[in-house]
TORKOL-4160 file (C-alpha; in steps of 0.2 Angstrom, whole numbers, padded with zeros to 4 digits, m for minus):
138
<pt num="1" X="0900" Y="0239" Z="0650"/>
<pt num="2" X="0896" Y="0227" Z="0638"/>
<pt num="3" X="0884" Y="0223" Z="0626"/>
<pt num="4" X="0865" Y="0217" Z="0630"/>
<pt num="5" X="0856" Y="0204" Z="0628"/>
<pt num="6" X="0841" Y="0208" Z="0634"/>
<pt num="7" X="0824" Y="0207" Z="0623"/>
<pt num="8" X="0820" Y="0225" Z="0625"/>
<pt num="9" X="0838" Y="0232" Z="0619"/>
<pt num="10" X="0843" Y="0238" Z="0602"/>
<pt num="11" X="0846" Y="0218" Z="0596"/>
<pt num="12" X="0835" Y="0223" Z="0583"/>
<pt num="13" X="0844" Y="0223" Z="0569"/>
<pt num="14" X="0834" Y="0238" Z="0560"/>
<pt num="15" X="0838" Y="0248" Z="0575"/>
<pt num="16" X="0856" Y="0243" Z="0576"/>
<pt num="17" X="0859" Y="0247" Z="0555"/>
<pt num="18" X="0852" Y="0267" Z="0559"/>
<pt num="19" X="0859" Y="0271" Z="0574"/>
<pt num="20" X="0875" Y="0264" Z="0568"/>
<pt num="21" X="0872" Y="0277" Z="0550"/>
<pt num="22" X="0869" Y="0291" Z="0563"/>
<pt num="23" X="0883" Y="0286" Z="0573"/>
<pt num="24" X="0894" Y="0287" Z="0558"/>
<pt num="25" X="0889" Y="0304" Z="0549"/>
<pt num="26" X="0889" Y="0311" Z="0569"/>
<pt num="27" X="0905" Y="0307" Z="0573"/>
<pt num="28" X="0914" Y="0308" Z="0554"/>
<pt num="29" X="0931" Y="0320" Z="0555"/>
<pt num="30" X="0939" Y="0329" Z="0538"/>
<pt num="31" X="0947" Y="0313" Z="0537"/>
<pt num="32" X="0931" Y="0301" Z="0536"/>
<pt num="33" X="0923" Y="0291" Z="0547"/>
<pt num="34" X="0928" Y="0284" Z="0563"/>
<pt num="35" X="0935" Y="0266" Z="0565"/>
<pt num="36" X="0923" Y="0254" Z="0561"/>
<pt num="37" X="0924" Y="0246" Z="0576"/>
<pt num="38" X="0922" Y="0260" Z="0588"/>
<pt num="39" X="0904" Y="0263" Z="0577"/>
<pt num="40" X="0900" Y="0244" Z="0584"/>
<pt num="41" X="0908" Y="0250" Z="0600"/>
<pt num="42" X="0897" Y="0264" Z="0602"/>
<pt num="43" X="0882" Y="0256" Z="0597"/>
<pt num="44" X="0882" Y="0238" Z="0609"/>
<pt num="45" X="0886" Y="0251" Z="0625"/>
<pt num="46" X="0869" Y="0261" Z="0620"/>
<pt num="47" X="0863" Y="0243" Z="0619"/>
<pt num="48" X="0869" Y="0240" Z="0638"/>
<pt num="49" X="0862" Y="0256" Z="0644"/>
<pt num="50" X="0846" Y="0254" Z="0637"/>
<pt num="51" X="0844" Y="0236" Z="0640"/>
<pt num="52" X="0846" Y="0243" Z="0658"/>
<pt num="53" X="0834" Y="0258" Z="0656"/>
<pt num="54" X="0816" Y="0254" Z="0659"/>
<pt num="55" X="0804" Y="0252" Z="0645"/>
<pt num="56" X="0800" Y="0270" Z="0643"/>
<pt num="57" X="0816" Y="0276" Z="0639"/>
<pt num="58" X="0819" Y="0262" Z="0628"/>
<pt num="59" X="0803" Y="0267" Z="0616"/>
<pt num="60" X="0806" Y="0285" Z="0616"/>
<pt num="61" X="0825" Y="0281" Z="0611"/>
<pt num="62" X="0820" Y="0271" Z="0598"/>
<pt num="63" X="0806" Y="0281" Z="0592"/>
<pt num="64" X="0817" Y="0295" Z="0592"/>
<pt num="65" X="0830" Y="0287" Z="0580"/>
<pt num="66" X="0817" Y="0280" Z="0572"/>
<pt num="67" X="0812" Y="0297" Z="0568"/>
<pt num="68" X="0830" Y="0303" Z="0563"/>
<pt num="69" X="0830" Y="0290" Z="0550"/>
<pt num="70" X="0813" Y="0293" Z="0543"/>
<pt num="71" X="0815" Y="0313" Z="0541"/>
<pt num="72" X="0835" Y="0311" Z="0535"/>
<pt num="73" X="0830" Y="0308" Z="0517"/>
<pt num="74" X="0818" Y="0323" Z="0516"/>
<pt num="75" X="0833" Y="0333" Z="0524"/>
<pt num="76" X="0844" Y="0326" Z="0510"/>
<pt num="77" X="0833" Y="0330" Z="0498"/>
<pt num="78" X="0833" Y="0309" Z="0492"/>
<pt num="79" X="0823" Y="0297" Z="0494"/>
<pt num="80" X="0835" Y="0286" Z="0498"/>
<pt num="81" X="0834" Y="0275" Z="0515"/>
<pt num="82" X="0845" Y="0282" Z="0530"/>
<pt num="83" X="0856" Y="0265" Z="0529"/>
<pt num="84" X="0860" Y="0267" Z="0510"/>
<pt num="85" X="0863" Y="0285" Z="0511"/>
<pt num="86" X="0881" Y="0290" Z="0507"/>
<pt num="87" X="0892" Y="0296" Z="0522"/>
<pt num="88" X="0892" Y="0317" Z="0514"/>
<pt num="89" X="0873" Y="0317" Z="0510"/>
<pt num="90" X="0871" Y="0307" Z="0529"/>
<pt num="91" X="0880" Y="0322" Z="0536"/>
<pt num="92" X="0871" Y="0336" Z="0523"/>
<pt num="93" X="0855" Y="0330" Z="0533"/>
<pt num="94" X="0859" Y="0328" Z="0547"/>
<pt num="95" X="0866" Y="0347" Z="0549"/>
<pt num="96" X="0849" Y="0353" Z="0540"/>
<pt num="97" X="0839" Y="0345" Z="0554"/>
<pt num="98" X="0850" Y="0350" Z="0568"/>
<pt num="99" X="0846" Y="0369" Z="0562"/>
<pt num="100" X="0827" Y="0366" Z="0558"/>
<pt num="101" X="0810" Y="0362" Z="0567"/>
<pt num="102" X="0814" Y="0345" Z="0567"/>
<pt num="103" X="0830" Y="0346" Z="0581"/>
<pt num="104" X="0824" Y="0339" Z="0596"/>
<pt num="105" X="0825" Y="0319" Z="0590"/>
<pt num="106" X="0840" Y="0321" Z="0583"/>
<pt num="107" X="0849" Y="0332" Z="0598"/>
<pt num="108" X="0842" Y="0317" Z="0610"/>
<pt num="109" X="0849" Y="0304" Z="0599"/>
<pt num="110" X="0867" Y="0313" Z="0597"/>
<pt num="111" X="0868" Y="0319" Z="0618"/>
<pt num="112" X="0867" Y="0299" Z="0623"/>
<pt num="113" X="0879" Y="0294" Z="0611"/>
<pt num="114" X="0891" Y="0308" Z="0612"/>
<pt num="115" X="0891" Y="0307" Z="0631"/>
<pt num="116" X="0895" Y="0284" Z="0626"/>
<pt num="117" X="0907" Y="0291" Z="0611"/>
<pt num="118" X="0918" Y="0299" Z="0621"/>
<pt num="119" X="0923" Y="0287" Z="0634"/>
<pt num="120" X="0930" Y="0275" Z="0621"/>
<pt num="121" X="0949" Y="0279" Z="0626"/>
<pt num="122" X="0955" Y="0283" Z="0608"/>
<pt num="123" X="0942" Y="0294" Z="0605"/>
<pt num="124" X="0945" Y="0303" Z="0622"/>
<pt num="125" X="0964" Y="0304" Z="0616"/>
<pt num="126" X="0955" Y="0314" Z="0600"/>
<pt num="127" X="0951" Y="0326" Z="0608"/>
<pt num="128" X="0965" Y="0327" Z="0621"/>
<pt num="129" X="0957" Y="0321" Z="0637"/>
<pt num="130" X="0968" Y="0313" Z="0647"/>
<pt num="131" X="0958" Y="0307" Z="0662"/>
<pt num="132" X="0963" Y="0322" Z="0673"/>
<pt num="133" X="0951" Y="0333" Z="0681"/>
<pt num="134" X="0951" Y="0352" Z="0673"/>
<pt num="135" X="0960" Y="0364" Z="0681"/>
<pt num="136" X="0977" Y="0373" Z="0686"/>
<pt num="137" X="0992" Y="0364" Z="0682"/>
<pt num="138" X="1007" Y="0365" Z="0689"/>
């Protein structure tokens, strides 16, 4: 895939900066965040898919992290905007949210770009997938 550039994708820029902060407290390791350039990677195929989704699913997407970014700060307990949160208090929020009320946006923003994440062949090799099908080996 490749990245969108239809009017109705993620091009805007607000969009991009919060779902690329989510994407980064989502899929930070012990040892930090991931590249940054898988972020971007990660971010411009959600452009692709929703650029050919129809407009429906494009609102409630960006409603929906819309709505993560708005609630993280109350969750961090700081009234600090989503973007200019650090990485830990990103990741203290967003665990909060995941175990409150306030799930559901969050766990529709994280499924779609988990199930984009991990197609990106280093972070497949992560988590040692390596394109075979599960099942008895001989």
């Amino acid at each position: 895939m490749s990245a969108a550039t239809h009017d109705d994708s993620l091009q805007r820029p607000r969009t991009v900066r919060k779902l690329q902060a989510l994407a980064e407290a989502i899929f930070a390791t012990e040892a930090g965040p991931p590249p940054e350039s898988r972020i971007r990677w990660v971010c411009a195929e959600m452009d692709d898919v929703l650029a050919h989704s129809g407009p429906s699913a494009r609102t409630l997407f960006r409603a929906a992290t819309y709505a993560v970014a708005a609630a993280v700060p109350v969750f961090a307990r700081r009234p600090v905007p989503l973007e200019r949160m650090s990485l830990k208090a990103r990741i203290v929020a967003l665990d909060r949210m995941e175990r409150s009320l306030a799930a559901p946006p969050l766990l529709a923003v994280k499924a779609l770009l988990c199930i984009l994440y991990y197609e990106h062949p280093d972070a497949a090799r992560e988590v040692g997938f390596d394109g075979g099908c599960l099942g008895a080996r001989t």
